[in-house]
C-alpha positions in Angstrom: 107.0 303.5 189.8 110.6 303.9 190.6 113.1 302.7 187.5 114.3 300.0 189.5 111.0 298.3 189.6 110.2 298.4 185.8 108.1 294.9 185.4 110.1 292.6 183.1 110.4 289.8 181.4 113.0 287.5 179.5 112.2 285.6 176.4 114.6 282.9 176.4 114.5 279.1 174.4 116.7 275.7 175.1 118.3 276.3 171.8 118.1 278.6 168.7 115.5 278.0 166.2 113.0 277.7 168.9 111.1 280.9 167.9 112.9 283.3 170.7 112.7 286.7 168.1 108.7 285.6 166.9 107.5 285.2 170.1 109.4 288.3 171.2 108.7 290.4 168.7 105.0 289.7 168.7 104.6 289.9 172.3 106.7 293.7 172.3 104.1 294.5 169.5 101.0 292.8 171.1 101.4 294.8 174.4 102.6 298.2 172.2 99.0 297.8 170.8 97.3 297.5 174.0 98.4 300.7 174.9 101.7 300.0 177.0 104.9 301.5 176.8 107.4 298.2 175.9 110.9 299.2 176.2 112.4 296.0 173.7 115.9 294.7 174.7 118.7 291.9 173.0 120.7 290.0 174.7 124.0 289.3 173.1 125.8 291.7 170.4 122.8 290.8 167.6 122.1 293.6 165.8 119.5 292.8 163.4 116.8 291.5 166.0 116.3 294.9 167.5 115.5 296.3 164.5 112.2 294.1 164.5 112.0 295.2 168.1 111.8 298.7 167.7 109.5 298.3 164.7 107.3 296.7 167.5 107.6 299.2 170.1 108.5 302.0 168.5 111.8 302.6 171.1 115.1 302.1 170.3 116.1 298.2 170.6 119.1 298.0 172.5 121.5 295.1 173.5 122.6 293.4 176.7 126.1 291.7 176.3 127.9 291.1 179.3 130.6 289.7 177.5 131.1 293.1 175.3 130.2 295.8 178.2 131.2 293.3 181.4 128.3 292.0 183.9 127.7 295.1 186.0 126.8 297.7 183.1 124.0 295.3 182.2 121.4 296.4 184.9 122.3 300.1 184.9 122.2 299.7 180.5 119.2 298.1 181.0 117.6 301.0 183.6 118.7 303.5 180.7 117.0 302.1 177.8 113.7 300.9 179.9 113.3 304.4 181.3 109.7 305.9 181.3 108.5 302.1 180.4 105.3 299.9 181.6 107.1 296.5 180.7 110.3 295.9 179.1 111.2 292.8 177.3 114.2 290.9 177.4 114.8 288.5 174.1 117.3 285.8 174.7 120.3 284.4 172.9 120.9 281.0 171.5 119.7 278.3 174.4 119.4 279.5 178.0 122.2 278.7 179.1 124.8 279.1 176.6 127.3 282.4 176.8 131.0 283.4 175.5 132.6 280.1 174.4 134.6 278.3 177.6 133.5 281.0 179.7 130.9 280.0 181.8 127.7 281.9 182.0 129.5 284.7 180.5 127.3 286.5 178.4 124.3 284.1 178.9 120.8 284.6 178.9 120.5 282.7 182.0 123.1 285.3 183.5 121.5 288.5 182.3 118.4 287.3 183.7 119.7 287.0 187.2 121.7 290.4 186.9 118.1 291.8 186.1 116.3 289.7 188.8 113.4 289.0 185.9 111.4 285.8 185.5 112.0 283.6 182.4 109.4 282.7 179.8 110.8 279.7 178.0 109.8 279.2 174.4 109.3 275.5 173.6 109.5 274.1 170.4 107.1 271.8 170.3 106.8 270.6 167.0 108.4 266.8 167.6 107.2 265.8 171.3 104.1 265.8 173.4 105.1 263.9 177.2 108.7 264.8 176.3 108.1 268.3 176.9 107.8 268.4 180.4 111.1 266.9 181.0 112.8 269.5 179.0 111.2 271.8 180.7 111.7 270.5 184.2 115.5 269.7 183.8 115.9 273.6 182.1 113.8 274.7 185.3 116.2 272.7 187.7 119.5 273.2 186.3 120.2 277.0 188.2 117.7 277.4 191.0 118.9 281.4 190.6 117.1 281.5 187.4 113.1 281.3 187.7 111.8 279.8 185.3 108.4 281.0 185.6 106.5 280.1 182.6 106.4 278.4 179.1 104.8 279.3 175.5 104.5 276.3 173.1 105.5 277.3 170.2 105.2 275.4 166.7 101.8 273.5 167.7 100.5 271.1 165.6 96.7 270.7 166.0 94.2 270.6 169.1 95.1 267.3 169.9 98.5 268.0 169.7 98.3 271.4 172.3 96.0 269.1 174.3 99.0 266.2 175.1 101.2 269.3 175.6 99.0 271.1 178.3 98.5 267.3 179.7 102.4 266.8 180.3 102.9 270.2 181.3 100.3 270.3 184.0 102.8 267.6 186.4 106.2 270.3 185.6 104.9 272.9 188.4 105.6 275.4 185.0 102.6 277.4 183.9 101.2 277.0 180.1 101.5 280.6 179.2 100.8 280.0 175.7 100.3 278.0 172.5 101.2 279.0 169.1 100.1 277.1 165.8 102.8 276.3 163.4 102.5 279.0 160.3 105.4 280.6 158.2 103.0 283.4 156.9 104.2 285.7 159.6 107.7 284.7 159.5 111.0 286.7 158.8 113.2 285.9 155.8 117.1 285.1 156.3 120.3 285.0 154.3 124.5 284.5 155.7 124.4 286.5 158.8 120.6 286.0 160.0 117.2 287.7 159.4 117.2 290.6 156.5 116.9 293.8 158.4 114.0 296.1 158.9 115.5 298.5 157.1 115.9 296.5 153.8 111.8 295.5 153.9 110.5 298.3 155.6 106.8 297.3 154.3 107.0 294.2 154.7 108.3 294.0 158.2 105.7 296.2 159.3 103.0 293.6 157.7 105.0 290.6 159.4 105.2 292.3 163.0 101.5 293.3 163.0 101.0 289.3 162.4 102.9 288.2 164.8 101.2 290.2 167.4 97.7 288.9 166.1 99.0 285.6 166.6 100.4 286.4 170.1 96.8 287.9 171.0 95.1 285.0 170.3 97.5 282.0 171.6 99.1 283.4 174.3 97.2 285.2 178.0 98.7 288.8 178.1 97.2 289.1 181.7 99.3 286.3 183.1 102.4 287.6 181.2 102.1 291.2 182.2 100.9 290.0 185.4 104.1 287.7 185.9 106.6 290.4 184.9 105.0 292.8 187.6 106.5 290.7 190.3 110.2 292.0 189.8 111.8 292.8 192.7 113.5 296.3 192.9 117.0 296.9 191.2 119.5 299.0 193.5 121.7 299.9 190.4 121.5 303.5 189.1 120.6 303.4 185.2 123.7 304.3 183.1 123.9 308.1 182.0 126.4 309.2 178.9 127.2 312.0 180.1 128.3 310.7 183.9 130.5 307.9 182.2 132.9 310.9 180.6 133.3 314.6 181.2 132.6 316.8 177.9 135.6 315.5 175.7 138.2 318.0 176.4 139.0 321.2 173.8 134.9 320.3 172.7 132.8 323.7 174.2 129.0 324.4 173.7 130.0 326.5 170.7 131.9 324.0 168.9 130.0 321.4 168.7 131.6 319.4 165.7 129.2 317.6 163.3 129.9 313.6 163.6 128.4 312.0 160.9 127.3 308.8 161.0 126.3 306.2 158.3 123.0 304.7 157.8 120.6 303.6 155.6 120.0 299.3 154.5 123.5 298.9 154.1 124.5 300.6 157.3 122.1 298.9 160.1 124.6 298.0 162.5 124.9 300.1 165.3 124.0 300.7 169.1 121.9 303.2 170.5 124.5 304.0 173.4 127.3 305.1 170.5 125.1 308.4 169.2 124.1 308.8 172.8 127.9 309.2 173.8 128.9 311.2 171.1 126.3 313.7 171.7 127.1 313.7 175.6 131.0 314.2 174.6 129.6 317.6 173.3 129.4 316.6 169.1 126.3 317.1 167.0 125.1 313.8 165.8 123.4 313.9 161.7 122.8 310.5 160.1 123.6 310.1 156.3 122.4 307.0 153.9 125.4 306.4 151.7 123.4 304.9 149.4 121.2 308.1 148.8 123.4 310.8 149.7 125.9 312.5 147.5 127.7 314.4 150.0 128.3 314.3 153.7 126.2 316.7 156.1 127.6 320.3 155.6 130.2 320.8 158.4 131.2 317.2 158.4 134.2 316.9 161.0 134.2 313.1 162.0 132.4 310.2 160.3 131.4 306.7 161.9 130.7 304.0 159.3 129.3 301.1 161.3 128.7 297.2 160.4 125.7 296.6 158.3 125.4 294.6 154.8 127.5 296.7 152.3 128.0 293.1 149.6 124.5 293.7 149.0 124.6 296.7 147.8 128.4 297.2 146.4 126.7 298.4 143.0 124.7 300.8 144.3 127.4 302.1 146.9 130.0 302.6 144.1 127.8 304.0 142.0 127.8 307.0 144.3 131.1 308.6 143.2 130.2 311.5 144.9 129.9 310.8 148.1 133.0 308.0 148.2 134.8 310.9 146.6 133.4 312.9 149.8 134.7 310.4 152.2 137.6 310.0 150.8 138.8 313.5 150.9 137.4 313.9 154.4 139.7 311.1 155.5 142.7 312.6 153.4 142.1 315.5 155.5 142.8 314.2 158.6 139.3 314.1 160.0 138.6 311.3 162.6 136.9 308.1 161.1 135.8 305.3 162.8 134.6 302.3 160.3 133.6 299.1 161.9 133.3 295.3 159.6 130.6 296.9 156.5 132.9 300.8 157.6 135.8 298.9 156.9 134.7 297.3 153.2 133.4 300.7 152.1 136.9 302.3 152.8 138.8 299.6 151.0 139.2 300.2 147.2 136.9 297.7 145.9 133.8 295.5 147.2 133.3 292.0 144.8 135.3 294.3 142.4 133.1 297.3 142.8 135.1 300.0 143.2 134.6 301.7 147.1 136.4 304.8 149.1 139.9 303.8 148.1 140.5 305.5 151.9 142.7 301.6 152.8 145.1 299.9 150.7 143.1 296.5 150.5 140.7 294.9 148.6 137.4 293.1 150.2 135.1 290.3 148.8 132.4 288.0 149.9 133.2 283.6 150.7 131.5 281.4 152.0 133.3 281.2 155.2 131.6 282.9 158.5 133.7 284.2 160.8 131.9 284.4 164.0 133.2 285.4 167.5 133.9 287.4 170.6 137.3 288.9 170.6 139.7 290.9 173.0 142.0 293.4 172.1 144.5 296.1 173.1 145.0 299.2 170.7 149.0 299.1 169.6 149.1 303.2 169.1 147.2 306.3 169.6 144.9 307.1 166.9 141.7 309.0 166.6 139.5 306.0 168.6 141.9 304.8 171.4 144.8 305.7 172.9 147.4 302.9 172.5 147.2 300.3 175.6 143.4 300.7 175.5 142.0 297.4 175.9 138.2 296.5 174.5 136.3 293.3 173.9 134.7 293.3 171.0 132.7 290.8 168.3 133.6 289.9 164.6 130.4 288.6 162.6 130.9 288.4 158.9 131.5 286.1 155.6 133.8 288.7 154.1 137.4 288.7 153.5 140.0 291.8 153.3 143.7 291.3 151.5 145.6 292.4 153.1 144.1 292.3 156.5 146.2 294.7 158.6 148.2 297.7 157.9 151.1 298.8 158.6 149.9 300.4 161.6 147.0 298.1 162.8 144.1 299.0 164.5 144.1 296.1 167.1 146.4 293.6 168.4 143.9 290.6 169.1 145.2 289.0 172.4 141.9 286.0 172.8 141.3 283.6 171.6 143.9 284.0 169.1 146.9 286.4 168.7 146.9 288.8 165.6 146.6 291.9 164.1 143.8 293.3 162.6 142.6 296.5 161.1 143.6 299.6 159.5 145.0 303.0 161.4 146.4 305.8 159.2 145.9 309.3 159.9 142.3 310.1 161.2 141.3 306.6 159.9 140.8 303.8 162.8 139.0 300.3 160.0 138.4 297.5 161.9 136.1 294.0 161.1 135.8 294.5 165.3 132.7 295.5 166.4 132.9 297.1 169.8 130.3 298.4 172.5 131.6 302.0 173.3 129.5 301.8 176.8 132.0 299.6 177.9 134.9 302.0 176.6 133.4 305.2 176.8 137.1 306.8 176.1 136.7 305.9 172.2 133.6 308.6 172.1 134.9 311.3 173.9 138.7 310.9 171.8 136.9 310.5 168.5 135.0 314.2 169.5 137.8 315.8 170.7 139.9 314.6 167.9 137.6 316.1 165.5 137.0 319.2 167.4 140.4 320.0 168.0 141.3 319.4 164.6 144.2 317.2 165.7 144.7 312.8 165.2 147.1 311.7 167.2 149.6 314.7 167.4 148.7 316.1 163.9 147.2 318.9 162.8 143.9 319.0 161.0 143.1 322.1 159.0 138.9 322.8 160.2 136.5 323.7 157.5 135.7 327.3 156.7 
């Protein structure tokens, strides 16, 4: 089987809250158990369902935003991450048909499955129609005759009678019944501000949820019609995208170099996307991860750190307790070193977290509201720093119900130019702080500067003295 032909599937819903990520989930894990290699993918920048996905499959989830990485690197990101896989599944984002805000299809699922050429399974909730259903179904199936709608799973299904009347009024749409889930929270996934609680906070219990999910998937919805269904793909012509073809080795960086990039993880560190450690380790660094929460130093030879997005307000006790390793951090960034801290980065740099003291790397103070601040972004870098060389433009994605005072430096990291115009972010030094989360596949630059910086010892035209 070529990589073009990889069968497929997309997961998608007429709105959220239809039960996109259960249905997902347990299919990735039902079909995981049977013995296939599922490669799991998101669409949109969500960072918290792939987590559950890879729990599933046991492959790194990884995300499909056109908006973030622009509509051709979807197919070739999408070759990379299904490589060496018997199916790959596609979870949606919000309704079908909803993308970037007053763009269009931008960013849709309905767009990423026609850049994939893969049939669409819509989930249905069912829970408050029987007849009704069909004409949801029909006008979703009508709406963009380039998206084939090829199947439906009831989800939220009352009783017999109920999935009776369903199967009835679907049996006149010309869409296939693929399945039939029961209502029944006991397999569900908790939330809080910004979404499900990640695997990585409820290891144990995720693992119990997800092997639920797929027993429920077994029994209500036909694997051999899914599986079936997603084997009628048509080829893909694109190539699958390849770290090290998107940059040469970061220049100065040789095979004996090497410099150490450290990069944060742990529960309060979840957010980040497989294609970020792939870059850096194709710009020639050496990748270790570090829990900040459990570590009280950085890996030995530490010469650049990433701190990515993640939940840090739940555990600002337990961060600042660790004066060790904020003392670490904080002299690495005195030092020059390049540091990259994205939205949870950026609260762990400031000097205090809800009070809690943090890094004391910015000159600001973070703390948790109830206001979410939600939304794609573009932006143009304003000078050269460790990340991007000024006039680099990147779209990016702020997702958080945190607030930073002051929220810029003197030397911002971004100049936001849509939808609104502001600065944002923190450089000094080594340090590039942002709350913007961006897709480094779409800017592959930002890996190879933040490797060369660090092995060079240099940040934007200033020498960095290298560890002995």
């Amino acid at each position: 089987m070529s990589s073009g032909s990889i069968p497929r599937l997309v997961i998608a819903a007429p709105s959220s809250g239809a039960g996109k990520t259960t249905v997902a989930t347990g299919l990735m894990a039902a079909f995981a158990e049977a013995g296939l290699v599922v490669s799991p993918h998101k669409v949109g920048p969500d960072y918290i369902d792939p987590g559950y996905h890879s729990l599933a499959t046991g492959r790194p989830g990884r995300n499909l935003d056109a908006y973030l990485c622009g509509p051709g690197r979807i197919a070739p990101l999408f070759l990379h991450g299904a490589a060496g896989a018997d199916l790959a599944l596609v979870e949606g984002v919000m309704g079908l048909f909803d993308g970037a805000s007053g763009m269009g299809e931008l960013s849709s699922t309905a767009q990423v499955a026609k850049l994939l050429r893969a049939p669409v399974v819509l989930v249905v909730d069912a829970s408050s129609q029987s007849r009704s259903v069909a004409a949801l179904v029909h006008g979703f199936a009508s709406w963009d005759p380039e998206v084939r709608l090829a199947g439906v799973i009831l989800n939220k299904v009352g009783s017999d009678r109920h999935e009776e009347l369903l199967r009835e009024a679907m049996d006149s749409s010309g869409v296939p019944v693929l399945g039939a889930l029961r209502r029944d929270g006991r397999a569900g996934t908790p939330s809080r501000h910004l979404g499900l609680v990640p695997v990585a906070e409820r290891r144990a219990e995720a693992v119990e949820s997800v092997g639920e999910l797929a027993a429920r998937v077994r029994a209500g919805c036909d694997l051999e019609a899914l599986l079936a269904l997603a084997r009628t793909v048509p080829e893909l012509p694109d190539a699958p995208w390849d770290p090290a073809a998107e940059l040469s080795v970061a220049e100065g960086v040789t095979a004996q170099e090497k410099p150490l990039i450290a990069v944060a993880g742990g529960p309060a560190f979840t957010f980040s996307y497989a294609e970020h450690a792939e870059l850096l380790a194709a710009a020639g660094a050496e990748v270790a991860a570090f829990d900040p929460l459990r570590d009280e130093q950085l890996p030995p030879g530490t010469r650049g750190l990433v701190i990515g997005g993640g939940f840090p307000e739940m555990y600002a006790p337990d961060l600042s307790a660790n004066a060790p390793l904020r003392a670490a951090v904080a002299a690495l960034a005195a030092s020059g070193a390049p540091v990259s801290a994205e939205c949870a980065g950026l609260l762990y740099l400031s000097r205090s977290l809800d009070g809690k003291p943090m890094c004391g790397v910015l000159p600001a103070e973070s703390r948790m509201t109830e206001r979410l601040t939600l939304g794609y972004r573009e932006a143009v870098a304003l000078r050269d720093n460790a990340l991007a060389a000024a006039g680099t433009r990147v779209r990016g994605h702020e997702f958080h119900r945190t607030v930073l005072e002051p929220g810029a430096g003197a030397d911002p990291a971004w100049g936001l130019t849509h939808p609104e115009r502001r600065v944002e972010g923190f450089v000094s030094g080594g340090v590039h702080a942002s709350y913007l989360h961006v897709h480094w596949a779409a800017e592959p630059s930002l890996a190879g500067r933040l490797v060369a910086s660090a092995a060079r010892g240099t940040v934007a035209g200033s020498s960095v003295g290298r560890p002995a």
